[in-house]
DRENTORKOL-3810 file (N, C-alpha, C; in nm, 4 decimals):
REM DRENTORKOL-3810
@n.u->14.0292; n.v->9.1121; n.w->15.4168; ca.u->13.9878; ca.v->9.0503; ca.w->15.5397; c.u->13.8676; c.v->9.1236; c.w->15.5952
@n.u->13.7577; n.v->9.0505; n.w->15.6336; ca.u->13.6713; ca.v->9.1614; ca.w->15.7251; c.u->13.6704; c.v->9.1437; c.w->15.8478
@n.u->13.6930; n.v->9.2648; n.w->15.9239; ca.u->13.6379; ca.v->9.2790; ca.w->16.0352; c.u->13.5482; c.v->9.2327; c.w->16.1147
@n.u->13.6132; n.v->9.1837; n.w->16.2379; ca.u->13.5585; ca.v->9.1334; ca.w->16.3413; c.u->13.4296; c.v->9.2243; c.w->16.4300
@n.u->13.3475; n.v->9.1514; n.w->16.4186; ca.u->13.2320; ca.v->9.2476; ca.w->16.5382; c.u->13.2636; c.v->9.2355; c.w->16.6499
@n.u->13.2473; n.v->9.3192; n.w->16.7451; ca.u->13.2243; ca.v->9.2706; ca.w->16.8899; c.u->13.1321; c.v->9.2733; c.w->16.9180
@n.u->13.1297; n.v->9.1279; n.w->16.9937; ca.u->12.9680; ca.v->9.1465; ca.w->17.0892; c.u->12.9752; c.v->9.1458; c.w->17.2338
@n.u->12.8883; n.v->9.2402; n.w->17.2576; ca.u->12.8540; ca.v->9.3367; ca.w->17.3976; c.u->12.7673; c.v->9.2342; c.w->17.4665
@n.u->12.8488; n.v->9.1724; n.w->17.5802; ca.u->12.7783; ca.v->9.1012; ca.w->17.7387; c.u->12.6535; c.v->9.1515; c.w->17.7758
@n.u->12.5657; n.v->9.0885; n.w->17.7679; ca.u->12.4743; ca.v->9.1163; ca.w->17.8076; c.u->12.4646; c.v->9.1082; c.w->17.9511
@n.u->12.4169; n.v->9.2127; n.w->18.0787; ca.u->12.4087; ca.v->9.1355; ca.w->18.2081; c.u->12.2968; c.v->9.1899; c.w->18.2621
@n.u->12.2211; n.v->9.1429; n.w->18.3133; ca.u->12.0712; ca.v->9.1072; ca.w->18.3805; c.u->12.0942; c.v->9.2095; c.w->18.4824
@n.u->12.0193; n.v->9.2812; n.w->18.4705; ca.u->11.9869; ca.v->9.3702; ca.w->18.6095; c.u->11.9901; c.v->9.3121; c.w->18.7287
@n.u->11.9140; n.v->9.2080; n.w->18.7608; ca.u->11.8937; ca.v->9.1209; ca.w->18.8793; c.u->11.9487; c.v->8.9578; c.w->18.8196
@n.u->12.1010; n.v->8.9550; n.w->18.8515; ca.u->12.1490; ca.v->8.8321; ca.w->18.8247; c.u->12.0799; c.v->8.7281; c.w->18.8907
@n.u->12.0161; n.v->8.6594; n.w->18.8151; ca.u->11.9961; ca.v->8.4996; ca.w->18.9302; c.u->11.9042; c.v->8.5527; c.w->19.0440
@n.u->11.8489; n.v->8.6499; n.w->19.0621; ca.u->11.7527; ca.v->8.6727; ca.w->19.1221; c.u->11.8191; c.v->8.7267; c.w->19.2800
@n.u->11.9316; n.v->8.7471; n.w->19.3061; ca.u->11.9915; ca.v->8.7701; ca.w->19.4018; c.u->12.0167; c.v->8.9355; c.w->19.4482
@n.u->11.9540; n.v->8.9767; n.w->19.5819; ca.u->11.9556; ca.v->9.1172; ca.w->19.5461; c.u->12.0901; c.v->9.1894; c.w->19.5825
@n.u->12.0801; n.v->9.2868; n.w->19.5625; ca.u->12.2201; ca.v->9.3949; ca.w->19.5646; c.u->12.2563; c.v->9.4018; c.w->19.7877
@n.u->12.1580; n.v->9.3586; n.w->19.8072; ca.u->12.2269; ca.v->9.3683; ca.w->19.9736; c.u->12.2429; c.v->9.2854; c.w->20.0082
@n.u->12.1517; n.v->9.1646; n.w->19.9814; ca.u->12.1839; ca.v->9.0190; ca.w->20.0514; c.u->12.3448; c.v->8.9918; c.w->19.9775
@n.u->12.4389; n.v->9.0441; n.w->19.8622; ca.u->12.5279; ca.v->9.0048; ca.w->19.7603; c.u->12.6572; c.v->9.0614; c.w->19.8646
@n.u->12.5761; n.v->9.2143; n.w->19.8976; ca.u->12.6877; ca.v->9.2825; ca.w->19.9922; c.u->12.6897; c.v->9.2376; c.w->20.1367
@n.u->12.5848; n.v->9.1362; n.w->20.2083; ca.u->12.6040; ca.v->9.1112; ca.w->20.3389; c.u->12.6434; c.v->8.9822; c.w->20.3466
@n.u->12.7022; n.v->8.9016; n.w->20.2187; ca.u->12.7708; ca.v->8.8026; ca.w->20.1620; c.u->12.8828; c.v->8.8171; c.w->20.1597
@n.u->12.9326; n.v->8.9357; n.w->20.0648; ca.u->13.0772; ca.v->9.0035; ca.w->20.0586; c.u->13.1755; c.v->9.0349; c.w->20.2045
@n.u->13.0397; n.v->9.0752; n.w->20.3028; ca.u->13.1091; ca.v->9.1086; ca.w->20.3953; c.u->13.1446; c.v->9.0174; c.w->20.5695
@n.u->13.0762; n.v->8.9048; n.w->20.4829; ca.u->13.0862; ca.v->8.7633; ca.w->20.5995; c.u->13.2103; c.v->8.6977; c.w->20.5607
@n.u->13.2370; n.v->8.6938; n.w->20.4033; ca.u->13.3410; ca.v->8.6641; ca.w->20.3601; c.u->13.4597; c.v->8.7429; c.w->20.3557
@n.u->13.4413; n.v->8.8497; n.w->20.4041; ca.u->13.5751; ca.v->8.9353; ca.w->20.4519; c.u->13.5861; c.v->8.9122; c.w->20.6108
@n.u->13.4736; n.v->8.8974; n.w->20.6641; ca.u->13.5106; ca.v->8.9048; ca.w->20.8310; c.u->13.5792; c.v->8.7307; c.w->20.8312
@n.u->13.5272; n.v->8.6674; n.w->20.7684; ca.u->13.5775; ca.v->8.5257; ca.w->20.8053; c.u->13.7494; c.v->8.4877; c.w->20.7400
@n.u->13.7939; n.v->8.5421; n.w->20.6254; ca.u->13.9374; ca.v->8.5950; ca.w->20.5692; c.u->14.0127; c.v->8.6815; c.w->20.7358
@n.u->13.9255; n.v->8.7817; n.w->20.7446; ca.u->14.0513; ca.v->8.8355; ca.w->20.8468; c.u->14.0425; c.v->8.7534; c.w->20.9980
@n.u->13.9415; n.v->8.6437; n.w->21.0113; ca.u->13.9173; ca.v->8.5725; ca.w->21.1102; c.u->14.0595; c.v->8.4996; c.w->21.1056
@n.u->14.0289; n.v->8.4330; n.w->20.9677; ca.u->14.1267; ca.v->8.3816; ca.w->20.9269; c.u->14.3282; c.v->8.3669; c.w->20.9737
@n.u->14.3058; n.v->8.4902; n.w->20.9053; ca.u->14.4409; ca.v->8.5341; ca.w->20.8889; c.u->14.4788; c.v->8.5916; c.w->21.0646
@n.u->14.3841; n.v->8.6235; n.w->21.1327; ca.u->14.4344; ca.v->8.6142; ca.w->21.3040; c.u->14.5097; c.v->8.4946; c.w->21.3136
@n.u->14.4020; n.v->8.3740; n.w->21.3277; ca.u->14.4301; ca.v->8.2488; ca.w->21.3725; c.u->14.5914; c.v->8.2204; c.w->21.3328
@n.u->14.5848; n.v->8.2498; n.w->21.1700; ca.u->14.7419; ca.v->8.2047; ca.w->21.1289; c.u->14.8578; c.v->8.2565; c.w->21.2240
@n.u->14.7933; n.v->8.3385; n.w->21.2164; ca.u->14.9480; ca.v->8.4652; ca.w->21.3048; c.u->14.9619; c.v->8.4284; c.w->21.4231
@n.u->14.8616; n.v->8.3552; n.w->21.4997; ca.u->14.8990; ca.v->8.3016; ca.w->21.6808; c.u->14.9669; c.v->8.1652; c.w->21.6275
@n.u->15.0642; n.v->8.1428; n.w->21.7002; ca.u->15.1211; ca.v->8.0362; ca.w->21.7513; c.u->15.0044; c.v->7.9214; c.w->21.8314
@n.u->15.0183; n.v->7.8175; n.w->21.7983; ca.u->14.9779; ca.v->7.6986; ca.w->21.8789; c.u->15.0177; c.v->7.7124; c.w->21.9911
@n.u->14.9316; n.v->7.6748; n.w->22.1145; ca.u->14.9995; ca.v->7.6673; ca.w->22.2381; c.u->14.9702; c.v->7.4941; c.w->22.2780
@n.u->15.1284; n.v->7.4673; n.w->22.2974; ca.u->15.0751; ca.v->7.3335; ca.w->22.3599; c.u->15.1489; c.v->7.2917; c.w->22.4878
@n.u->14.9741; n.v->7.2412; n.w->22.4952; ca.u->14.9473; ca.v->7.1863; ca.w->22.6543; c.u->14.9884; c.v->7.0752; c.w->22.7310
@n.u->15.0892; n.v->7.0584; n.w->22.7860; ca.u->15.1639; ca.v->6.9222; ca.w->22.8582; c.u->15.1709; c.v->6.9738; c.w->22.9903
@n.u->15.0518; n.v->6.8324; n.w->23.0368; ca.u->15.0077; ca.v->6.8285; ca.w->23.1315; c.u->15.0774; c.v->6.6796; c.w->23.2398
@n.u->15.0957; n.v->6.7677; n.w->23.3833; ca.u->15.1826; ca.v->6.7486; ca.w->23.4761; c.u->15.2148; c.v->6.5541; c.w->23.4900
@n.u->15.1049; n.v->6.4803; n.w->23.4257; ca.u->15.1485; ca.v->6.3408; ca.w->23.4091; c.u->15.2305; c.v->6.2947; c.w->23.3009
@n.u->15.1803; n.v->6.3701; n.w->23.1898; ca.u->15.2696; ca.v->6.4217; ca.w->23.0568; c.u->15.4151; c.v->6.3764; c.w->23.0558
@n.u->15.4373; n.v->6.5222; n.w->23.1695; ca.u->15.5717; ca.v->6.5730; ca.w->23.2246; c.u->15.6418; c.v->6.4367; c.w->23.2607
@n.u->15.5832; n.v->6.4148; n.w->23.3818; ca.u->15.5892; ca.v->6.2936; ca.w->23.4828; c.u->15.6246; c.v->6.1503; c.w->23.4091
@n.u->15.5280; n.v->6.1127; n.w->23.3043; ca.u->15.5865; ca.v->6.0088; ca.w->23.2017; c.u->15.7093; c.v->6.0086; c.w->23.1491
@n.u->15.7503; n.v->6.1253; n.w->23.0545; ca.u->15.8610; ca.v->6.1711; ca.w->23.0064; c.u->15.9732; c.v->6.1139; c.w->23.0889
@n.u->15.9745; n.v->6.1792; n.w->23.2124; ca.u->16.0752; ca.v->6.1665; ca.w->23.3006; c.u->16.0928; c.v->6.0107; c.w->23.3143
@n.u->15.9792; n.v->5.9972; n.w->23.3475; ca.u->15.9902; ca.v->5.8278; ca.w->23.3950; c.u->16.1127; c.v->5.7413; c.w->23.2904
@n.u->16.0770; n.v->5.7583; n.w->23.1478; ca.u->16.1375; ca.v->5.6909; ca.w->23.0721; c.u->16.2470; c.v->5.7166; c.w->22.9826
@n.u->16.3200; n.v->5.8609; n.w->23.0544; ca.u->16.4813; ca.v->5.8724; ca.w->23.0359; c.u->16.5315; c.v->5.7482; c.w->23.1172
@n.u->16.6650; n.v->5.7339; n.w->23.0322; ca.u->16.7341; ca.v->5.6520; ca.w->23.1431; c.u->16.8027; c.v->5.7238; c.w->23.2577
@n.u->16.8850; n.v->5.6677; n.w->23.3694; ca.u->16.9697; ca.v->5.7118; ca.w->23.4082; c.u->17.1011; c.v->5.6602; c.w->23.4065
@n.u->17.1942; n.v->5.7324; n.w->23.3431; ca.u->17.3368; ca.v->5.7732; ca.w->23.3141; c.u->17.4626; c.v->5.8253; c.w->23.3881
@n.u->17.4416; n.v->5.7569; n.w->23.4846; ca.u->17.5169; ca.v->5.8000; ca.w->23.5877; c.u->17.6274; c.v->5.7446; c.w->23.6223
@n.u->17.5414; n.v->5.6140; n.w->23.7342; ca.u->17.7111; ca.v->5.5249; ca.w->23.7696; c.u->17.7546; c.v->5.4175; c.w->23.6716
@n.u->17.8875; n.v->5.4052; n.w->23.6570; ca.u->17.9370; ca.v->5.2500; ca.w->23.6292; c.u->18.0161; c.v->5.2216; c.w->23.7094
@n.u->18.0007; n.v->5.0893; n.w->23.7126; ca.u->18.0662; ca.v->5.0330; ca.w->23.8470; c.u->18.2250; c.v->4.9809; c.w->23.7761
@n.u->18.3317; n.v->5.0156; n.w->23.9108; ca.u->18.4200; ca.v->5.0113; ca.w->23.8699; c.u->18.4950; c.v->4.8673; c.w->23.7816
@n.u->18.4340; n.v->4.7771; n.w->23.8225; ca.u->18.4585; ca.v->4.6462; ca.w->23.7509; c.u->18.4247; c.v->4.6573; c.w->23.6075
@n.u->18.3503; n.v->4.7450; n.w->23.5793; ca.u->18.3434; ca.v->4.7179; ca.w->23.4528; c.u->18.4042; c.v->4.8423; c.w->23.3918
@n.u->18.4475; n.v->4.9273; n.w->23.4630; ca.u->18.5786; ca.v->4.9855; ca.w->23.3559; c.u->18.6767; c.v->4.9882; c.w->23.3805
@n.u->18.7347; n.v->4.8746; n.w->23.4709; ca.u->18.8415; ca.v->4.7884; ca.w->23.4331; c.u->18.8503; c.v->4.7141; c.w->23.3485
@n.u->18.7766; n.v->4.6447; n.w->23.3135; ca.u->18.7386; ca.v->4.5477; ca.w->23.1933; c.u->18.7351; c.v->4.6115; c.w->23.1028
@n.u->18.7299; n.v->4.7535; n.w->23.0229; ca.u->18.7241; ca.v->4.8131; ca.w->22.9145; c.u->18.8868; c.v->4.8349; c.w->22.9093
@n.u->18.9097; n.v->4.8926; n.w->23.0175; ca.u->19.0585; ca.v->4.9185; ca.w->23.0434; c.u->19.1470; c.v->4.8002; c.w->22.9815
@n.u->19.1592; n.v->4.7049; n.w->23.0399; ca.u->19.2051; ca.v->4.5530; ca.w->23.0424; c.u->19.1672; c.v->4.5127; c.w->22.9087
@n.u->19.0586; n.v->4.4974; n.w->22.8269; ca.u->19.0033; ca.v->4.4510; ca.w->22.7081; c.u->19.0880; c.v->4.5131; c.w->22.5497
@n.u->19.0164; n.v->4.6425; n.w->22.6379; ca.u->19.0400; ca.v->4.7809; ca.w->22.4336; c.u->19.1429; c.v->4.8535; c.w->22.5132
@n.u->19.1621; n.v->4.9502; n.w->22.6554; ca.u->19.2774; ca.v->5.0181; ca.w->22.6549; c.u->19.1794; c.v->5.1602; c.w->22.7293
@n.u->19.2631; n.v->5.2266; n.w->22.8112; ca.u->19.2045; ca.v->5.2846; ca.w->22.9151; c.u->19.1466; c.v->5.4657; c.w->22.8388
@n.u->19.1834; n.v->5.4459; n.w->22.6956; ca.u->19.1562; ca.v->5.5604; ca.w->22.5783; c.u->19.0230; c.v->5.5745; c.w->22.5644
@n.u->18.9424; n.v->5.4246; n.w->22.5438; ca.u->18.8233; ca.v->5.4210; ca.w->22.5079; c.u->18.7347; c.v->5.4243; c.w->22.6374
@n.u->18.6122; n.v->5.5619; n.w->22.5724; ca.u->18.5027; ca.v->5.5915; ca.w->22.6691; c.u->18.3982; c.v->5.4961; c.w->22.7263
@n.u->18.3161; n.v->5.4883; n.w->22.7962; ca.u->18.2266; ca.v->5.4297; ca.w->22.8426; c.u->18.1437; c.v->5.4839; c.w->22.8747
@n.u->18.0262; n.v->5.4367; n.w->22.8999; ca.u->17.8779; ca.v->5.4796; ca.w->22.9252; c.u->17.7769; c.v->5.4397; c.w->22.9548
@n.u->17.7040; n.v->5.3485; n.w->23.0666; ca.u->17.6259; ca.v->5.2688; ca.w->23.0587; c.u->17.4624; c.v->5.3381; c.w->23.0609
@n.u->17.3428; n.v->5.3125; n.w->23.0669; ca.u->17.2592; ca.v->5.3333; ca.w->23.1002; c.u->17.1491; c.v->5.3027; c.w->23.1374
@n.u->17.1139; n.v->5.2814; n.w->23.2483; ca.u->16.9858; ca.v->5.2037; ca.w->23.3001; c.u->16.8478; c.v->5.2345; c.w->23.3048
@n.u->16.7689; n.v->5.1552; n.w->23.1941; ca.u->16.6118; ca.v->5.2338; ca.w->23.2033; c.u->16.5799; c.v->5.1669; c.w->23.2549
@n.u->16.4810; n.v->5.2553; n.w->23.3352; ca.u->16.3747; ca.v->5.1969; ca.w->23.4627; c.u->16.2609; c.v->5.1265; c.w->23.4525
@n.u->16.2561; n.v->5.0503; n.w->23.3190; ca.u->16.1798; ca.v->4.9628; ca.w->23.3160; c.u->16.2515; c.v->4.8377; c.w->23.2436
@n.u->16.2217; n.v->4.6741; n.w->23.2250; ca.u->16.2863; ca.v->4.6092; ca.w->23.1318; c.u->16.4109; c.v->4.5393; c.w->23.2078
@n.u->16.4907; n.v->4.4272; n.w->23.1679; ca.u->16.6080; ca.v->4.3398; ca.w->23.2215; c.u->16.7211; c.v->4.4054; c.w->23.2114
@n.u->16.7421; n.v->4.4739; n.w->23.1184; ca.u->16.8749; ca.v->4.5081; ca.w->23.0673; c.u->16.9275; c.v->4.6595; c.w->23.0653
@n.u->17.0509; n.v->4.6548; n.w->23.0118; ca.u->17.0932; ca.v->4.7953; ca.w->23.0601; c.u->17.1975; c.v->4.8225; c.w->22.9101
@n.u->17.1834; n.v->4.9129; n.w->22.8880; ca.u->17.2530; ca.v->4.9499; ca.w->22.7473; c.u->17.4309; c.v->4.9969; c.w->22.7983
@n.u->17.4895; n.v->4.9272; n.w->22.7025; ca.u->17.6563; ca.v->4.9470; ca.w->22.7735; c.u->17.6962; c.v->5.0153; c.w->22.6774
@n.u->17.7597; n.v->5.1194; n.w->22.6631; ca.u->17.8182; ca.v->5.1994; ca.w->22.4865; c.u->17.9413; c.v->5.2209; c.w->22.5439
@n.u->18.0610; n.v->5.1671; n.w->22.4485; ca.u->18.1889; ca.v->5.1638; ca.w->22.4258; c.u->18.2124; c.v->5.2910; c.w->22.3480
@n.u->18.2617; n.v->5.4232; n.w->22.3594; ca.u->18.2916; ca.v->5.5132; ca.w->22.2704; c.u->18.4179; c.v->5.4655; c.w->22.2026
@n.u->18.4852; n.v->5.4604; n.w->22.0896; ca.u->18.6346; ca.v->5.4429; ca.w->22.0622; c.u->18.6603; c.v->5.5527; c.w->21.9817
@n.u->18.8190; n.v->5.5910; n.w->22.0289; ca.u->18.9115; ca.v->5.7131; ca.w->22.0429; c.u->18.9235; c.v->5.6975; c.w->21.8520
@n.u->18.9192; n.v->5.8386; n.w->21.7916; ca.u->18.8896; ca.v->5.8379; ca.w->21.6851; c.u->19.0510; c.v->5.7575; c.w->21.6027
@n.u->19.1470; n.v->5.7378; n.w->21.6856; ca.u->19.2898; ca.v->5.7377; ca.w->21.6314; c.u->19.2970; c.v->5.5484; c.w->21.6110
@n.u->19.1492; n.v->5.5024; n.w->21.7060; ca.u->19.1392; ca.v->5.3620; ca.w->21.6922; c.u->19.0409; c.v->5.3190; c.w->21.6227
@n.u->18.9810; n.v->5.3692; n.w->21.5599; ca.u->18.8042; ca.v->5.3832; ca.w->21.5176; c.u->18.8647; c.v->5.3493; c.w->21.3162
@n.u->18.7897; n.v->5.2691; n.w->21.3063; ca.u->18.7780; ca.v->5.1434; ca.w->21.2193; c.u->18.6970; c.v->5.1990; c.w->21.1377
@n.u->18.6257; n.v->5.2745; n.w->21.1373; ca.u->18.4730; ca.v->5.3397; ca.w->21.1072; c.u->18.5114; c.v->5.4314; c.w->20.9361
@n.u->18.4537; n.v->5.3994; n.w->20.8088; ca.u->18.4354; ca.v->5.4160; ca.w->20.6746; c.u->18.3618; c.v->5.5925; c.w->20.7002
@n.u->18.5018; n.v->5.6686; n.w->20.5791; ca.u->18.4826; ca.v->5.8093; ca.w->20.5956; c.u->18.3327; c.v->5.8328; c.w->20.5778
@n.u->18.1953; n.v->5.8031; n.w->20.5137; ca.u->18.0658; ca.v->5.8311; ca.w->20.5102; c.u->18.0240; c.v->5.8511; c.w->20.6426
@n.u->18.0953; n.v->5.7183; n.w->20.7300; ca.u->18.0096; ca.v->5.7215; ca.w->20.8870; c.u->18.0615; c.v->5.8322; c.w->20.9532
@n.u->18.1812; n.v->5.8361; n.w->20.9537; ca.u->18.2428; ca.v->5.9003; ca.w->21.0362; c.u->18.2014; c.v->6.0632; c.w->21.0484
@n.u->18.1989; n.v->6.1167; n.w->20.9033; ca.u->18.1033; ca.v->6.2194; ca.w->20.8768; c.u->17.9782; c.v->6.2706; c.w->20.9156
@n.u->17.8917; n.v->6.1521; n.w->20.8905; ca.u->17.7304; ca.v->6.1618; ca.w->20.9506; c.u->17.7227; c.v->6.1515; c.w->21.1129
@n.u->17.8219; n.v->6.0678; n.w->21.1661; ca.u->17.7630; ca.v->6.0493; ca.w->21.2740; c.u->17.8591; c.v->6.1010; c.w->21.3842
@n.u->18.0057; n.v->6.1706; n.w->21.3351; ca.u->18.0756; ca.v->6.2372; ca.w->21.4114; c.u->18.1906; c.v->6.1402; c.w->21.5246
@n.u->18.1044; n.v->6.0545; n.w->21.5898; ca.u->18.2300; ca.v->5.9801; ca.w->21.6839; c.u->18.1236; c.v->5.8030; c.w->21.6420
@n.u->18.2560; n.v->5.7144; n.w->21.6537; ca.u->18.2530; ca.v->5.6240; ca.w->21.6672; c.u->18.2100; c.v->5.5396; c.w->21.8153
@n.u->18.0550; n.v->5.5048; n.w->21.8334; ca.u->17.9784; ca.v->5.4376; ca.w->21.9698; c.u->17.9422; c.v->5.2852; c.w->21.9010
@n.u->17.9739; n.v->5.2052; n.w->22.0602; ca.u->17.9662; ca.v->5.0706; ca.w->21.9802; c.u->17.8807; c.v->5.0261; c.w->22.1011
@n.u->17.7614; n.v->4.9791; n.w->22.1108; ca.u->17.6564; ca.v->4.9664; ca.w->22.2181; c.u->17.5795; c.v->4.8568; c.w->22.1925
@n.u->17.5377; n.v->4.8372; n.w->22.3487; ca.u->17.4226; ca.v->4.6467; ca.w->22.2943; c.u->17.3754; c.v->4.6745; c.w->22.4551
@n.u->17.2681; n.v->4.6506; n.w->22.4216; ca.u->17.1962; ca.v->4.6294; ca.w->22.5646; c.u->17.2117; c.v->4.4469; c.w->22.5954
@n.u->17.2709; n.v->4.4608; n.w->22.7412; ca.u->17.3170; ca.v->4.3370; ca.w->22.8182; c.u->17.1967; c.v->4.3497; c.w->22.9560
@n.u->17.1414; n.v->4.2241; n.w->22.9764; ca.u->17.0875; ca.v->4.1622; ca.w->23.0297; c.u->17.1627; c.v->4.1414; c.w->23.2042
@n.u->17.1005; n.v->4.2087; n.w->23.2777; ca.u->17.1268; ca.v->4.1696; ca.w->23.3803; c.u->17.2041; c.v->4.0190; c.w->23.4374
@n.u->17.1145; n.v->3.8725; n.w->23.3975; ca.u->17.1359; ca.v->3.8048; ca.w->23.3803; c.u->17.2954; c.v->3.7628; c.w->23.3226
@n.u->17.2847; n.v->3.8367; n.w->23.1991; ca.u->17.4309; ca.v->3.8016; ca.w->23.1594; c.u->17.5510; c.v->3.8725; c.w->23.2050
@n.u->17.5279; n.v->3.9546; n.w->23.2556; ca.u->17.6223; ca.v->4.0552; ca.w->23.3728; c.u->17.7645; c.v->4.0785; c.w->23.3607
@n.u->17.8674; n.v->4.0371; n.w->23.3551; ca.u->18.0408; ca.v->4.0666; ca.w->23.3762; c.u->18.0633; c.v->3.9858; c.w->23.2360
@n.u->18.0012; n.v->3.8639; n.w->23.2536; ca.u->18.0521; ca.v->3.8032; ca.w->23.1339; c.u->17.9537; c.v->3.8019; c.w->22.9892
@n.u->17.8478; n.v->3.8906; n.w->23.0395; ca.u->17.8363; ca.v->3.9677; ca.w->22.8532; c.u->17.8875; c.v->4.0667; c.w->22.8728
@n.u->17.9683; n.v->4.1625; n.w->22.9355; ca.u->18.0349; ca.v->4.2712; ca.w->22.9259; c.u->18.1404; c.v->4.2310; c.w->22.8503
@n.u->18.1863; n.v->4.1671; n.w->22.9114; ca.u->18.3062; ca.v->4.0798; ca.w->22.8737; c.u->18.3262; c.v->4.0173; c.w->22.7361
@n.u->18.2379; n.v->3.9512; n.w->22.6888; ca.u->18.2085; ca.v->3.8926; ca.w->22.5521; c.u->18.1680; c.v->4.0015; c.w->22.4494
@n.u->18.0608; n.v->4.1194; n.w->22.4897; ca.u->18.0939; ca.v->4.2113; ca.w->22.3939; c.u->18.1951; c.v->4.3121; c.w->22.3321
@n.u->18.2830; n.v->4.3397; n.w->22.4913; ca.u->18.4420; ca.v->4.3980; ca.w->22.4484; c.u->18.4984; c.v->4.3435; c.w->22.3788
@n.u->18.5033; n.v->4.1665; n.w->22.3833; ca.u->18.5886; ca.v->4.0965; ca.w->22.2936; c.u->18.5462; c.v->4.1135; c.w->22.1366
@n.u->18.4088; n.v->4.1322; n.w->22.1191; ca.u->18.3815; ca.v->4.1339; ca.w->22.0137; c.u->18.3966; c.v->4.2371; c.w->21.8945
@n.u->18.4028; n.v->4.4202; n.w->22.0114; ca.u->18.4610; ca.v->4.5398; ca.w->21.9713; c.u->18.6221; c.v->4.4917; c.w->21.9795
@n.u->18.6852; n.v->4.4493; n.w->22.0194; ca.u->18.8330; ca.v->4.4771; ca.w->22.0107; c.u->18.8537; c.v->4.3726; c.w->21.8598
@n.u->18.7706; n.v->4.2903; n.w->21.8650; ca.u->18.8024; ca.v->4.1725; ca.w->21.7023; c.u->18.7635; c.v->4.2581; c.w->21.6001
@n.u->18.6470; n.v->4.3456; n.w->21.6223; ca.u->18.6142; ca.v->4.4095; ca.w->21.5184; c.u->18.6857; c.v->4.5159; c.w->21.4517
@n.u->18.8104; n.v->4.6126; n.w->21.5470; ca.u->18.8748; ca.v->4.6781; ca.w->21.5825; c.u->18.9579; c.v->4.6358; c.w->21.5171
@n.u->19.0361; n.v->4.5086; n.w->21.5022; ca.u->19.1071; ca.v->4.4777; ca.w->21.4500; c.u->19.1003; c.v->4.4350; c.w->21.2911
@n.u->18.9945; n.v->4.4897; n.w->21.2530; ca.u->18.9609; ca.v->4.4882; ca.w->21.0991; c.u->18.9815; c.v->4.6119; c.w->20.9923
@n.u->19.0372; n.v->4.6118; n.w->20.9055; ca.u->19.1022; ca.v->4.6714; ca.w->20.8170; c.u->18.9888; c.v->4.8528; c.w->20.8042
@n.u->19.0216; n.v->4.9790; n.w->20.8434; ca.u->18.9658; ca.v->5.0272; ca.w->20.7907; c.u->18.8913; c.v->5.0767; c.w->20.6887
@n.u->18.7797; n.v->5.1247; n.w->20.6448; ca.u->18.6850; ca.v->5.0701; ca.w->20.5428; c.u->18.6866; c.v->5.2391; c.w->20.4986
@n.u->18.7898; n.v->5.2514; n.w->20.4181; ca.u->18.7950; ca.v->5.4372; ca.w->20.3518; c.u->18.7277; c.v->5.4234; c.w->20.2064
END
């Protein structure tokens, strides 16, 4: 077999015509701009929410407060005085969201759901307009549903 030569790199005194300080005041823009860098990473974002911001936000929680007693009699009277209630009224729009919680010992609800989502809520936003008697018509519709075979 013969032996391999090596051949020796040739390199240009003055690469590319670029001199030895302008190379180092290159080197060292590119180090100040790396540790520029790596500041920025290390601060946290600060963010700015500003007082209308705030003010919006608020606006468009609902409020969760009262239910009027007629209508949890009617839950009472309908499904049984076990199951929770909850209504909530946003301050903008016709309607008002009604959520039926049901007591897990009545809850119809297939072991996947029950898992992911922890309690069984059965909710429909009702229309002012339709008032006592869509309350009314949607209980009927949780207590029929209620009465359907659990789904294990």
């Amino acid at each position: 077999m013969a032996k391999k030569e090596k051949k020796e790199k040739v390199v240009p005194s003055q690469p590319n015509n670029v001199s030895e300080e302008r190379l180092d005041r290159m080197e060292k823009n590119v180090m100040a701009l790396t540790e520029l860098v790596a500041e920025a990473l290390k601060q946290k974002p600060v963010e700015k929410v500003s007082e209308k911001e705030k003010e919006l936000e608020q606006a468009a929680k609902p409020i969760e407060s009262y239910v009027p007693p007629e209508w949890r009699a009617l839950v009472d009277e309908i499904l049984g005085s076990e199951f929770g209630l909850n209504v909530s009224y946003p301050k903008t729009g016709g309607s008002f969201e009604f959520k039926v919680i049901v007591p897990m010992a009545k809850s119809n609800m297939g072991k996947a759901h029950r898992e992911f989502y922890k309690v069984d809520a059965r909710s429909r936003a009702i229309t002012y307009t339709e008032g006592v008697e869509g309350i009314k018509a949607f209980l009927l519709k949780v207590k029929k549903n209620l009465e359907t075979k659990k789904n294990d």
